[in-house]
Chimera marker file (.cmm) of the C-alpha trace (Angstrom):
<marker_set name="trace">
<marker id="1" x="-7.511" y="7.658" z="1.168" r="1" g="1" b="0" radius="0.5"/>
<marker id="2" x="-10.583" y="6.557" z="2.853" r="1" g="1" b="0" radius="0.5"/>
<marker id="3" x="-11.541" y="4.379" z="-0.187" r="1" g="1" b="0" radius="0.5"/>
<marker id="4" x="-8.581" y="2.709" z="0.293" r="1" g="1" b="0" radius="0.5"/>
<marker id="5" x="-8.833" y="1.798" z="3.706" r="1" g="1" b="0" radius="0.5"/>
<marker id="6" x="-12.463" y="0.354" z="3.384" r="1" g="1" b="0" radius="0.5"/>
<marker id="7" x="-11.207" y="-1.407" z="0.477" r="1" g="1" b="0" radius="0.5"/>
<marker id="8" x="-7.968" y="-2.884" z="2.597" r="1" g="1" b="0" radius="0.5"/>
<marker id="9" x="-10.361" y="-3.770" z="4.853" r="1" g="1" b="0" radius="0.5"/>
<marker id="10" x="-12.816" y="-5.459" z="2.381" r="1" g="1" b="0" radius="0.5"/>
<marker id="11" x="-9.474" y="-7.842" z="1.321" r="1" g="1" b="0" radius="0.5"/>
<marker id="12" x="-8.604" y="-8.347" z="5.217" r="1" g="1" b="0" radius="0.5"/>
<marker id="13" x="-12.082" y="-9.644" z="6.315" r="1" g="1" b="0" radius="0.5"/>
<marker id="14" x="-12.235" y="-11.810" z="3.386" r="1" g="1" b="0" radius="0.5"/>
<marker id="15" x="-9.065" y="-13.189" z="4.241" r="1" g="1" b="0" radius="0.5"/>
<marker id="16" x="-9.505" y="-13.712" z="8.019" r="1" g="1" b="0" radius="0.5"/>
<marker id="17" x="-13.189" y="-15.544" z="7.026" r="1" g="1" b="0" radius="0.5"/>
<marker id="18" x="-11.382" y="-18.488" z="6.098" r="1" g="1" b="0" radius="0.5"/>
<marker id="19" x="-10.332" y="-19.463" z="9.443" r="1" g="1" b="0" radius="0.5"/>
<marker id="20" x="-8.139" y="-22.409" z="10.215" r="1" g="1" b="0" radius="0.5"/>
<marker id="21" x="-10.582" y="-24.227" z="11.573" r="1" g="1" b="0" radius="0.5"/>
<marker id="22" x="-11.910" y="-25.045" z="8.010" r="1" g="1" b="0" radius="0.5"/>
<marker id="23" x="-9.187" y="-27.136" z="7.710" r="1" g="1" b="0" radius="0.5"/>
<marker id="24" x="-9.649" y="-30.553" z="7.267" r="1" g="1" b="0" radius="0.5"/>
<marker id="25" x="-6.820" y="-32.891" z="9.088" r="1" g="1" b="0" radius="0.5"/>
<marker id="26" x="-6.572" y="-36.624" z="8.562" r="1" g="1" b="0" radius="0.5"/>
<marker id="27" x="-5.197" y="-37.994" z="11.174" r="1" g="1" b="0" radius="0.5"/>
<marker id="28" x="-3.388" y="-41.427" z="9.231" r="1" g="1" b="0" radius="0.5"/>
<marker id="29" x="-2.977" y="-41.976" z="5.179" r="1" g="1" b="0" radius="0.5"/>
<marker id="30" x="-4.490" y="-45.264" z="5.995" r="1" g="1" b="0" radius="0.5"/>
<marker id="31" x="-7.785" y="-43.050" z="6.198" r="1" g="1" b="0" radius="0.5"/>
<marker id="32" x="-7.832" y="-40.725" z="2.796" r="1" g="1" b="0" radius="0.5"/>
<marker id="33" x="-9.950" y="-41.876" z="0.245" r="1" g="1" b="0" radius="0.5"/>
<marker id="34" x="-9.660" y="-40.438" z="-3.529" r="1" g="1" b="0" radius="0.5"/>
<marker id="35" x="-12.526" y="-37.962" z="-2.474" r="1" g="1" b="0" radius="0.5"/>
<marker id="36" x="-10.563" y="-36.610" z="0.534" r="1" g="1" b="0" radius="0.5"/>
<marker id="37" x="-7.442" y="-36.145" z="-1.676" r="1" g="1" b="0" radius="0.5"/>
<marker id="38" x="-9.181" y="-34.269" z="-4.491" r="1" g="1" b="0" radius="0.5"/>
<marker id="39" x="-11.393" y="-32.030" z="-2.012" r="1" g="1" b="0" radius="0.5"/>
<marker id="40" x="-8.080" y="-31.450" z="-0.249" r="1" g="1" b="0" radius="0.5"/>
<marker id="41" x="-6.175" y="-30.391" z="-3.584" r="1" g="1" b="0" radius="0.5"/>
<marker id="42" x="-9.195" y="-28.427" z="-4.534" r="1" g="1" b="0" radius="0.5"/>
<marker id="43" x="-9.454" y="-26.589" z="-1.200" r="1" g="1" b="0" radius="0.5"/>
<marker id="44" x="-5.470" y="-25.832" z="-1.757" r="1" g="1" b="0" radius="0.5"/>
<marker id="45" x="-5.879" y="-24.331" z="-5.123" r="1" g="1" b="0" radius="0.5"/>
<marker id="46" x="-9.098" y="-22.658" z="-4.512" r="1" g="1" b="0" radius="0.5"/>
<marker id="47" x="-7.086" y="-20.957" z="-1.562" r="1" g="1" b="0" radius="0.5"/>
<marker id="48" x="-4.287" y="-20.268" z="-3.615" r="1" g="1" b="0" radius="0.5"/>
<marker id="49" x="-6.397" y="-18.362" z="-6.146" r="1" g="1" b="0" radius="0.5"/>
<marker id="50" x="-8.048" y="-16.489" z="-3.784" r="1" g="1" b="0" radius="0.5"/>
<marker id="51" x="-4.647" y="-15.523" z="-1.958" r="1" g="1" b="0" radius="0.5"/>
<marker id="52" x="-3.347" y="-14.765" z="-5.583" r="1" g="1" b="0" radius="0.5"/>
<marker id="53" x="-6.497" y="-12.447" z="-6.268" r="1" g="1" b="0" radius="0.5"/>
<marker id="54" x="-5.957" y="-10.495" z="-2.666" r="1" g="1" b="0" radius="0.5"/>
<marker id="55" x="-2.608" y="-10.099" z="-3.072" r="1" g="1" b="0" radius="0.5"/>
<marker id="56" x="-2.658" y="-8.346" z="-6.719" r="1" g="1" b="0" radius="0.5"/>
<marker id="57" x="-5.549" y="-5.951" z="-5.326" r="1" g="1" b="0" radius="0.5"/>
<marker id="58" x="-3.414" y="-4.986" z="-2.936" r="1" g="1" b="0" radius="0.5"/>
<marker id="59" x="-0.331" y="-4.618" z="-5.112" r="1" g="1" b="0" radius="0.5"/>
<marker id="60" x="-2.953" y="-2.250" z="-7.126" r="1" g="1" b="0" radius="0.5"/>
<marker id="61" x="-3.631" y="-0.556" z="-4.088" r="1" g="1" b="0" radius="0.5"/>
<marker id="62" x="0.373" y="0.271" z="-3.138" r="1" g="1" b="0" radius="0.5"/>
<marker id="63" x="0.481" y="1.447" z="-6.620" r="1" g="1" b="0" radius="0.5"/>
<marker id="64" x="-2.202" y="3.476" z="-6.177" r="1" g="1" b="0" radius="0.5"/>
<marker id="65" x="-0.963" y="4.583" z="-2.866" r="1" g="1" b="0" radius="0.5"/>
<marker id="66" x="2.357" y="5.663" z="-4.643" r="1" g="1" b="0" radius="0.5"/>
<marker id="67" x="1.128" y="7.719" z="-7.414" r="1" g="1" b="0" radius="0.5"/>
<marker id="68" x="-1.092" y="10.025" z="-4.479" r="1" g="1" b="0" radius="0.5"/>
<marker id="69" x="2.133" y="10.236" z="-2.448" r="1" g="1" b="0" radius="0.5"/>
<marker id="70" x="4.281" y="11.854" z="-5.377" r="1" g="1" b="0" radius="0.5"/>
<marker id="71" x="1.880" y="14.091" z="-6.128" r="1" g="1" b="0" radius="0.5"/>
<marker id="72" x="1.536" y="15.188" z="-2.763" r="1" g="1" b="0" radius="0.5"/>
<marker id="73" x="5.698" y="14.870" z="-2.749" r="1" g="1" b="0" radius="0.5"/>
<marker id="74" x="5.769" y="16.913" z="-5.797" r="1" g="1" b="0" radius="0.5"/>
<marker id="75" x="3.428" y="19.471" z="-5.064" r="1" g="1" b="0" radius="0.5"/>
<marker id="76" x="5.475" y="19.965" z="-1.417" r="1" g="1" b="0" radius="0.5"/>
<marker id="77" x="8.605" y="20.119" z="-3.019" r="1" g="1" b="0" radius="0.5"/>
<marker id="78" x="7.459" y="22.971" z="-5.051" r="1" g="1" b="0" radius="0.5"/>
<marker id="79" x="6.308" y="24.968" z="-2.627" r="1" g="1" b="0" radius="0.5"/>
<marker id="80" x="9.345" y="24.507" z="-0.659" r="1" g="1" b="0" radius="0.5"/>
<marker id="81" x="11.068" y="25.685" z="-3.504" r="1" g="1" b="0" radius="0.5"/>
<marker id="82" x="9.438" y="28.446" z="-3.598" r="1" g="1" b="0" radius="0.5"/>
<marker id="83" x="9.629" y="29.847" z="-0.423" r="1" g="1" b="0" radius="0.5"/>
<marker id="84" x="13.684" y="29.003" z="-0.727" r="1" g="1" b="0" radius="0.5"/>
<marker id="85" x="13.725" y="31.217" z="-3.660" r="1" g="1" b="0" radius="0.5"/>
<marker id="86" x="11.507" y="34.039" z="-2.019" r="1" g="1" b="0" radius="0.5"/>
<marker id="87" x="14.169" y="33.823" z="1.147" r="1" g="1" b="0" radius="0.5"/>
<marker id="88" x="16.513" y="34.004" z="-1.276" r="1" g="1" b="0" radius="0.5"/>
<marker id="89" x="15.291" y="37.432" z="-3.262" r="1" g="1" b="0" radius="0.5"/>
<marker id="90" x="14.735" y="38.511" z="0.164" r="1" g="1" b="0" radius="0.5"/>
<marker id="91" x="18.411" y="38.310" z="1.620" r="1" g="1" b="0" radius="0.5"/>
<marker id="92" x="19.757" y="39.490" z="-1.680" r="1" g="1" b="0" radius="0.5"/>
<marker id="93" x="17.655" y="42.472" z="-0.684" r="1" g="1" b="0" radius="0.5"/>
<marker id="94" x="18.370" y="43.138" z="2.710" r="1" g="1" b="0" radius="0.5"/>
<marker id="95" x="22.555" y="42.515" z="1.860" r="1" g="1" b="0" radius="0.5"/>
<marker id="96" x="21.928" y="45.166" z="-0.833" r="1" g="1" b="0" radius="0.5"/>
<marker id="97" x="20.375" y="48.086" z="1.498" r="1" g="1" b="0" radius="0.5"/>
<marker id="98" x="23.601" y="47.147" z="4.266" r="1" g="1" b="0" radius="0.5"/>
<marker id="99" x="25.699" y="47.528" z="1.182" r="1" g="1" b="0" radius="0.5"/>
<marker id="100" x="23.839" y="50.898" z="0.434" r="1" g="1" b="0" radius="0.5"/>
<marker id="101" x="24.041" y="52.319" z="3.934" r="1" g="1" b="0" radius="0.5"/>
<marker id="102" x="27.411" y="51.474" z="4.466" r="1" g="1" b="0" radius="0.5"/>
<marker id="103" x="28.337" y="53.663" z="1.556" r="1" g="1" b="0" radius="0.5"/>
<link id1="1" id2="2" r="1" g="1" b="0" radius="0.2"/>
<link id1="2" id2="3" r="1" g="1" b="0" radius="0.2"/>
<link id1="3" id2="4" r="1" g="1" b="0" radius="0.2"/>
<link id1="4" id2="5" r="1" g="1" b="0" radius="0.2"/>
<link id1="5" id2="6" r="1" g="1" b="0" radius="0.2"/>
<link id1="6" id2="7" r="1" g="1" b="0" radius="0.2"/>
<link id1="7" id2="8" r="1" g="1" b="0" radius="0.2"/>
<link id1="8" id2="9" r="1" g="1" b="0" radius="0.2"/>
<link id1="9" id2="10" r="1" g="1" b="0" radius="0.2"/>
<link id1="10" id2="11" r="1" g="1" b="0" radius="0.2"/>
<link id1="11" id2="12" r="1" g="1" b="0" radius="0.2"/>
<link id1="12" id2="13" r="1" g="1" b="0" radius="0.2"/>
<link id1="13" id2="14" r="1" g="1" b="0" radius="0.2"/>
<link id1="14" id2="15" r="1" g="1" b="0" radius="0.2"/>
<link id1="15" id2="16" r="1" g="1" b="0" radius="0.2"/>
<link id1="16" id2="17" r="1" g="1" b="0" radius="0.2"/>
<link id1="17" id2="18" r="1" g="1" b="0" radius="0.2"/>
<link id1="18" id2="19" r="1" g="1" b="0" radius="0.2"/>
<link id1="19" id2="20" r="1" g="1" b="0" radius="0.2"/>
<link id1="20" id2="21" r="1" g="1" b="0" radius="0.2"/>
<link id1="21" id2="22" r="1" g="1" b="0" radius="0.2"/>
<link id1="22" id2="23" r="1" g="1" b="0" radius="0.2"/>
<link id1="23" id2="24" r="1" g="1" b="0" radius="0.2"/>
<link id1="24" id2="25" r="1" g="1" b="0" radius="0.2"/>
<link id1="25" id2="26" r="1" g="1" b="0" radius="0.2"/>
<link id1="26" id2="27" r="1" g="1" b="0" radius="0.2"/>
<link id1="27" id2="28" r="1" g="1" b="0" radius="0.2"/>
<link id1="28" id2="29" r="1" g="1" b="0" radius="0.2"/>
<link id1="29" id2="30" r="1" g="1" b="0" radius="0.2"/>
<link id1="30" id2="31" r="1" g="1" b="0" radius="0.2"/>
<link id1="31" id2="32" r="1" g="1" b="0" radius="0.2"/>
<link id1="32" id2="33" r="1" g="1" b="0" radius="0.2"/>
<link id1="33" id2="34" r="1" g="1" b="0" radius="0.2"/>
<link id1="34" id2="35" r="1" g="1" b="0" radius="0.2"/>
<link id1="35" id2="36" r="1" g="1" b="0" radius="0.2"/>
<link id1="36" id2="37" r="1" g="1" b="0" radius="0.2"/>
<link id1="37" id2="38" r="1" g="1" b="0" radius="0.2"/>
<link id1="38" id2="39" r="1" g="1" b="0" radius="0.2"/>
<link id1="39" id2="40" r="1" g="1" b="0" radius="0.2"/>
<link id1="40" id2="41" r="1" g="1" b="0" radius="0.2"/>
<link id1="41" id2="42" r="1" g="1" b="0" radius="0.2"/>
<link id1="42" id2="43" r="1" g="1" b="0" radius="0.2"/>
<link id1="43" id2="44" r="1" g="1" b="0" radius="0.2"/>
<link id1="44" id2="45" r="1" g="1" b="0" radius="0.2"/>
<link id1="45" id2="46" r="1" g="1" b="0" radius="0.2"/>
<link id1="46" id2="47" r="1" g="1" b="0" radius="0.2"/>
<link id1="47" id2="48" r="1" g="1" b="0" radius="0.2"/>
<link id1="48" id2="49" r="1" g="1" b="0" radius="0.2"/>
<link id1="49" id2="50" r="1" g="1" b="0" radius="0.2"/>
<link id1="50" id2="51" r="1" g="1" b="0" radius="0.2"/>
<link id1="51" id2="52" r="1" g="1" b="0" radius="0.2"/>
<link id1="52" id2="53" r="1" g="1" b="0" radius="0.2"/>
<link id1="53" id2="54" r="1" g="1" b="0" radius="0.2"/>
<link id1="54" id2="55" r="1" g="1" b="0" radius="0.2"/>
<link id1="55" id2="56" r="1" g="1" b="0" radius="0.2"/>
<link id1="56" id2="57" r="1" g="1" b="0" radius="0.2"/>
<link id1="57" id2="58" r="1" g="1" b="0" radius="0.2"/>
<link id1="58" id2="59" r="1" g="1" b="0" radius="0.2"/>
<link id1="59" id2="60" r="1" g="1" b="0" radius="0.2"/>
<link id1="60" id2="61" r="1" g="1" b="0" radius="0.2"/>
<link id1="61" id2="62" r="1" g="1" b="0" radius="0.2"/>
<link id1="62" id2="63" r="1" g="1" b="0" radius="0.2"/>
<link id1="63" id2="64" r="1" g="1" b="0" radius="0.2"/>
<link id1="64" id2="65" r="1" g="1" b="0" radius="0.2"/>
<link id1="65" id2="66" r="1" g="1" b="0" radius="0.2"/>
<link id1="66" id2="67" r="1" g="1" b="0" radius="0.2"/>
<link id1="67" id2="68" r="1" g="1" b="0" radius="0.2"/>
<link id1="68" id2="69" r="1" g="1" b="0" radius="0.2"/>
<link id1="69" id2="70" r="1" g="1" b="0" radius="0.2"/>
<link id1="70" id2="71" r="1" g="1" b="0" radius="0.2"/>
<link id1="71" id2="72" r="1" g="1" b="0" radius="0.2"/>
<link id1="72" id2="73" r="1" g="1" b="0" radius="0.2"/>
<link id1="73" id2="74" r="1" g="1" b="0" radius="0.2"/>
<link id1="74" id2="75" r="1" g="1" b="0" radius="0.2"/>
<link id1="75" id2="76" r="1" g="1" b="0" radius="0.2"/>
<link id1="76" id2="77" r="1" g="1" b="0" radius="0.2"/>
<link id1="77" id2="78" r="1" g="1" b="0" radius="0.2"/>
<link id1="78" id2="79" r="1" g="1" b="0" radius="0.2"/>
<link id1="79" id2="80" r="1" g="1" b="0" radius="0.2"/>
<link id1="80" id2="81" r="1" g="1" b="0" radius="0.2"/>
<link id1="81" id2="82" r="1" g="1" b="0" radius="0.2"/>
<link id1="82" id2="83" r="1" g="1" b="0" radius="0.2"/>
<link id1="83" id2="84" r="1" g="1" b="0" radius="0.2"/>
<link id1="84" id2="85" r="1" g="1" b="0" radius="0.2"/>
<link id1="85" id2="86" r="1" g="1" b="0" radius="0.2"/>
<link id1="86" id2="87" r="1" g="1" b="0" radius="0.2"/>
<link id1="87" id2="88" r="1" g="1" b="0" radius="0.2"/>
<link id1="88" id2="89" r="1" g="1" b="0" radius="0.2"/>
<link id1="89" id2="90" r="1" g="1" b="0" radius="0.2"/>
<link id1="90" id2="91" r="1" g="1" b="0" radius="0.2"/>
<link id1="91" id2="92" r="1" g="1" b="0" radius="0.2"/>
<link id1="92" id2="93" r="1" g="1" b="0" radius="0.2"/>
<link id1="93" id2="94" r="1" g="1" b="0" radius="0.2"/>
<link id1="94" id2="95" r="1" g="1" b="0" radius="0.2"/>
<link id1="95" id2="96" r="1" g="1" b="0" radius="0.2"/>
<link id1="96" id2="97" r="1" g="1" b="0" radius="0.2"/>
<link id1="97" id2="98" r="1" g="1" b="0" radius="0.2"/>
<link id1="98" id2="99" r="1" g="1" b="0" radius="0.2"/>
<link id1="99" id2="100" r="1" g="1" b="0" radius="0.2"/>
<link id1="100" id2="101" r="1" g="1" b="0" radius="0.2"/>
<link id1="101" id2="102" r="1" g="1" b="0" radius="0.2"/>
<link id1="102" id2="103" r="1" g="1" b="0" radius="0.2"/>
</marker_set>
């Protein structure tokens, strides 16, 4: 559990590093050059994969996530099972003894 959280947060700084103000604006399209257009495009796609390559560590990580909470689910369903049985024996029990002493 705590691995995952450092590693969430690992994803989340590198996200909020790239800050908006990064951004390049041109103000008019009289002003691009070829340059500006392919560092632009580059800067998009190089964004895009590193949005792509966050986003399937943290599918990873939900996946993760879901296989520790079945266990856990499993294991507490179980045990909840088994006390229901144990009440179960138990009133059979007591029902049998007022069945008894009634007689």
């Amino acid at each position: 559990m705590a691995n995952s959280r450092r590693f969430f947060g690992v994803v989340r700084r590198k996200l909020l590093r790239r800050s908006p103000s990064r951004i390049t604006i041109i103000r008019s399209a009289s002003e691009t050059t070829k340059e500006d257009i392919a560092a632009i495009k580059i800067q998009a796609f190089f964004r895009g994969h590193l949005g792509r390559r966050a986003f399937r560590a943290l599918k990873s990580l939900v996946k993760l996530q879901a296989v520790a909470r079945g266990v856990l689910v499993r294991r507490q369903a179980r045990i909840a099972l088994h006390c229901m049985h144990a009440l179960a024996r138990l009133q059979v029990r007591v029902r049998a003894r007022q069945i008894l002493s009634s007689h």
